[in-house]
N, CA, C and O atoms as a Tinker XYZ file with bonds, in Angstrom:
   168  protein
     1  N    -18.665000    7.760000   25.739000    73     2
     2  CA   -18.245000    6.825000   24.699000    64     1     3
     3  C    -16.779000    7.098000   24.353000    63     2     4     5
     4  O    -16.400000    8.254000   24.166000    81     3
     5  N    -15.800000    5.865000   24.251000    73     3     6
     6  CA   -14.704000    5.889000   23.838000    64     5     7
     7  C    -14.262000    5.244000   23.061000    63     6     8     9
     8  O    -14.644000    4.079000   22.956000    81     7
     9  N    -13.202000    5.817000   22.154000    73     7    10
    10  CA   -13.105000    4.832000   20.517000    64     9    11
    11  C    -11.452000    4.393000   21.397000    63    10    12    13
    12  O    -10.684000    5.167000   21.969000    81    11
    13  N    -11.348000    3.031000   21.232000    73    11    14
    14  CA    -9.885000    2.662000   21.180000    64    13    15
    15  C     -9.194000    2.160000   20.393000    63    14    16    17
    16  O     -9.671000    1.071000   20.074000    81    15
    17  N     -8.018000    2.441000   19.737000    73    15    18
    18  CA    -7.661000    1.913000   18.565000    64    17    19
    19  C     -6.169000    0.737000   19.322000    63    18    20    21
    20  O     -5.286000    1.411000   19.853000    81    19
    21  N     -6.005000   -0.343000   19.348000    73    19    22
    22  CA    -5.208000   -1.369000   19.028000    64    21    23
    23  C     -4.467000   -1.387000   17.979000    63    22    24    25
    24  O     -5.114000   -1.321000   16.933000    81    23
    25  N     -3.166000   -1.463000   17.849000    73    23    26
    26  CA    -2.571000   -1.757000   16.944000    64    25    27
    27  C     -1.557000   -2.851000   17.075000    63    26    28    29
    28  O     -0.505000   -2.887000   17.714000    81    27
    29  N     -2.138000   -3.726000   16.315000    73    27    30
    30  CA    -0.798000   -5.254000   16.159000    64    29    31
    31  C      0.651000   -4.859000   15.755000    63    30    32    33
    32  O      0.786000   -4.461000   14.598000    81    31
    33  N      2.142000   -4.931000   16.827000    73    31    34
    34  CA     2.778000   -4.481000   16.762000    64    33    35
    35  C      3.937000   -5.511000   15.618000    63    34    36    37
    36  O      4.874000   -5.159000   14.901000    81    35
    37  N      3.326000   -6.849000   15.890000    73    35    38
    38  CA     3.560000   -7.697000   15.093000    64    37    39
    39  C      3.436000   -7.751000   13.497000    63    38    40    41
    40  O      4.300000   -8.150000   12.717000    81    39
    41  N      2.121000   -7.240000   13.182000    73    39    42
    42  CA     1.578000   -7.047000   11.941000    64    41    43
    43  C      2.087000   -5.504000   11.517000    63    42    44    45
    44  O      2.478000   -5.223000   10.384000    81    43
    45  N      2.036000   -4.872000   12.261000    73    43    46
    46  CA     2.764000   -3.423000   11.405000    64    45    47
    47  C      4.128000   -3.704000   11.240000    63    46    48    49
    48  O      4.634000   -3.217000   10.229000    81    47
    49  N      4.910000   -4.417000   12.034000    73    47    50
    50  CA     6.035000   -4.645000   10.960000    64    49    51
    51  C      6.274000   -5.216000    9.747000    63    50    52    53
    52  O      7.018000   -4.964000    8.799000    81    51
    53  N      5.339000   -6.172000   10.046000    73    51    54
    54  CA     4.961000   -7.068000    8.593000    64    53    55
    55  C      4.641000   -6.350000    7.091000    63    54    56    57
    56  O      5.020000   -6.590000    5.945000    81    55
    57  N      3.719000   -5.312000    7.721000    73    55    58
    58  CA     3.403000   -4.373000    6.595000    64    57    59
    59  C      4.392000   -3.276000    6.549000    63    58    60    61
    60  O      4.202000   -2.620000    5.524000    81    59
    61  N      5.320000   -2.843000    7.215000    73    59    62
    62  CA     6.560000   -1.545000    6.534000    64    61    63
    63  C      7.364000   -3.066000    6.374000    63    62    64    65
    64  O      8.377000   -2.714000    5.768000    81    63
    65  N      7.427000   -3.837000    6.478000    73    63    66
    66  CA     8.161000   -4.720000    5.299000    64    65    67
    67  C      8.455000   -4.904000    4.205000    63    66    68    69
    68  O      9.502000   -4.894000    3.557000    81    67
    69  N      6.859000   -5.181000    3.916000    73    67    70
    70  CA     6.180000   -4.910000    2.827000    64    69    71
    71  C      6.161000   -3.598000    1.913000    63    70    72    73
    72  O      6.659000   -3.304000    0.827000    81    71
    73  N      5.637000   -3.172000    2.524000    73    71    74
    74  CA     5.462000   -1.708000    2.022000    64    73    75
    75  C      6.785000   -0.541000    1.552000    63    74    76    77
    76  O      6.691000    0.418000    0.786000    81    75
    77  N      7.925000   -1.004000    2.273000    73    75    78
    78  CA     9.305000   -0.428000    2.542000    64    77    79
    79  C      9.733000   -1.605000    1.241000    63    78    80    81
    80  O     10.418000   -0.997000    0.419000    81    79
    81  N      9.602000   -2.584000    0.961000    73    79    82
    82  CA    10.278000   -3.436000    0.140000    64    81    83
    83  C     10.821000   -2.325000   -1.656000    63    82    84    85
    84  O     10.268000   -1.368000   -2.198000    81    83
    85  N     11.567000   -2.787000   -1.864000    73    83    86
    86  CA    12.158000   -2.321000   -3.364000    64    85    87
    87  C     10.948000   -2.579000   -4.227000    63    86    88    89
    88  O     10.258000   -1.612000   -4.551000    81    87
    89  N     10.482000   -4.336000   -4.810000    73    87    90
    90  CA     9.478000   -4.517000   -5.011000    64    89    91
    91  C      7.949000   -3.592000   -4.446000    63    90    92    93
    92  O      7.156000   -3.093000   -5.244000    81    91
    93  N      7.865000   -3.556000   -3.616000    73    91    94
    94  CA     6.307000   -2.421000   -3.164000    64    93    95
    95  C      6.589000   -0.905000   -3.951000    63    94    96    97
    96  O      5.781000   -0.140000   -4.476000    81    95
    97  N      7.724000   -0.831000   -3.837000    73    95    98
    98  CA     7.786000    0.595000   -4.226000    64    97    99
    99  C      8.024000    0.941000   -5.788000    63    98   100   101
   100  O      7.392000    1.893000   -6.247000    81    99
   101  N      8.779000    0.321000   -6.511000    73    99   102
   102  CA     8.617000   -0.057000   -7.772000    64   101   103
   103  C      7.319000    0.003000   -8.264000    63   102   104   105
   104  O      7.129000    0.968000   -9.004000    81   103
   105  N      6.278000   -0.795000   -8.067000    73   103   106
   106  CA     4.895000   -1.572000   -8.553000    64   105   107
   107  C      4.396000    0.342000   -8.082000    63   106   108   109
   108  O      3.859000    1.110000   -8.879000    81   107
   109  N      4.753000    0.674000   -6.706000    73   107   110
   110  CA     3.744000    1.912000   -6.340000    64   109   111
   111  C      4.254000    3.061000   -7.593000    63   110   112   113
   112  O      3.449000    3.915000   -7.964000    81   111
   113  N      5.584000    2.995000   -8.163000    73   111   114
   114  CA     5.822000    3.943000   -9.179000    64   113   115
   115  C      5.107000    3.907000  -10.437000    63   114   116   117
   116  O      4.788000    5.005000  -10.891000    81   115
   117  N      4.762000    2.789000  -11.148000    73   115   118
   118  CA     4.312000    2.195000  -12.079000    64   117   119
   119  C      3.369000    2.383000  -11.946000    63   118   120   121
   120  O      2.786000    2.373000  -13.030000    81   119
   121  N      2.554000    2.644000  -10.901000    73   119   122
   122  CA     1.063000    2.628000  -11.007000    64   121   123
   123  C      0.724000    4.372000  -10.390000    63   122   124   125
   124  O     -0.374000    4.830000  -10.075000    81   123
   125  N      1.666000    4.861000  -10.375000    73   123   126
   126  CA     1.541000    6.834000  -10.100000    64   125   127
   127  C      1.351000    7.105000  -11.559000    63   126   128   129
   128  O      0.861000    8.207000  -11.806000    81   127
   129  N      1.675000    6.222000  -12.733000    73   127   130
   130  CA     2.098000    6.549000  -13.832000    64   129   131
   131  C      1.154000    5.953000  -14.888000    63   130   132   133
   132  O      1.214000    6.274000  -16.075000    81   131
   133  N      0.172000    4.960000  -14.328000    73   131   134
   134  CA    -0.710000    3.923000  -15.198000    64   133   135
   135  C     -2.313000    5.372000  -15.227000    63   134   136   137
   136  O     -2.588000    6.205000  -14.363000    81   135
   137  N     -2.743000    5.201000  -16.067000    73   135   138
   138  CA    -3.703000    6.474000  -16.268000    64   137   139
   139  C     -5.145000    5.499000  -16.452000    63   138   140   141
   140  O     -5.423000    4.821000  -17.441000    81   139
   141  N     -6.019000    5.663000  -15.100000    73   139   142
   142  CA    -7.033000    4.676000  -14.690000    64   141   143
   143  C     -7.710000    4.356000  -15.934000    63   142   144   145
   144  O     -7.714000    3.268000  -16.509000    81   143
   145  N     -8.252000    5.376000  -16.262000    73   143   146
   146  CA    -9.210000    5.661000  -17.755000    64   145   147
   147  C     -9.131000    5.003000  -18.736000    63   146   148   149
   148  O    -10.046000    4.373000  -19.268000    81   147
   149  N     -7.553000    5.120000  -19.217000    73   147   150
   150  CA    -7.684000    4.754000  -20.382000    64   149   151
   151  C     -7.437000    3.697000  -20.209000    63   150   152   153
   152  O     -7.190000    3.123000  -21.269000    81   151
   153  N     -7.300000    2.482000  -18.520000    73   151   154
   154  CA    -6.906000    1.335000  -18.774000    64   153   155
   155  C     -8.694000    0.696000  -18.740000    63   154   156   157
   156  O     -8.925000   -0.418000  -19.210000    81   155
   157  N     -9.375000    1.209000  -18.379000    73   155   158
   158  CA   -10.989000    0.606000  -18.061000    64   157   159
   159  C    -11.404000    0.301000  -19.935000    63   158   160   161
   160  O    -11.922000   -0.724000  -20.379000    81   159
   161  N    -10.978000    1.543000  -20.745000    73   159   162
   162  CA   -11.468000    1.572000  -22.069000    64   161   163
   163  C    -10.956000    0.398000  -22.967000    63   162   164   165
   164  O    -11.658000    0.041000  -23.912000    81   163
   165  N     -9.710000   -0.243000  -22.701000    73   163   166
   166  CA    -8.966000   -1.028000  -23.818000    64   165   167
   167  C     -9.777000   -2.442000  -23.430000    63   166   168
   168  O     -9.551000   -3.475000  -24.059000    81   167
């Protein structure tokens, strides 16, 4: 048995696009900083 993994070379750029964007990384700071808990309680 063999596992093969494919990867869309098309779509991974799409996503470090994304992901690399000012916007993505911003939102990812903001939310290192959002505290799960106390947002479920309000």
């Amino acid at each position: 048995m063999e596992l093969t993994i494919e990867i869309d070379q098309v779509k991974l750029k799409k996503v470090a696009q994304i992901t690399e964007s000012d916007y993505f990384q911003e939102i990812k700071a903001e939310l290192k900083h959002l505290q799960v808990d106390e947002f479920w309680q309000s």
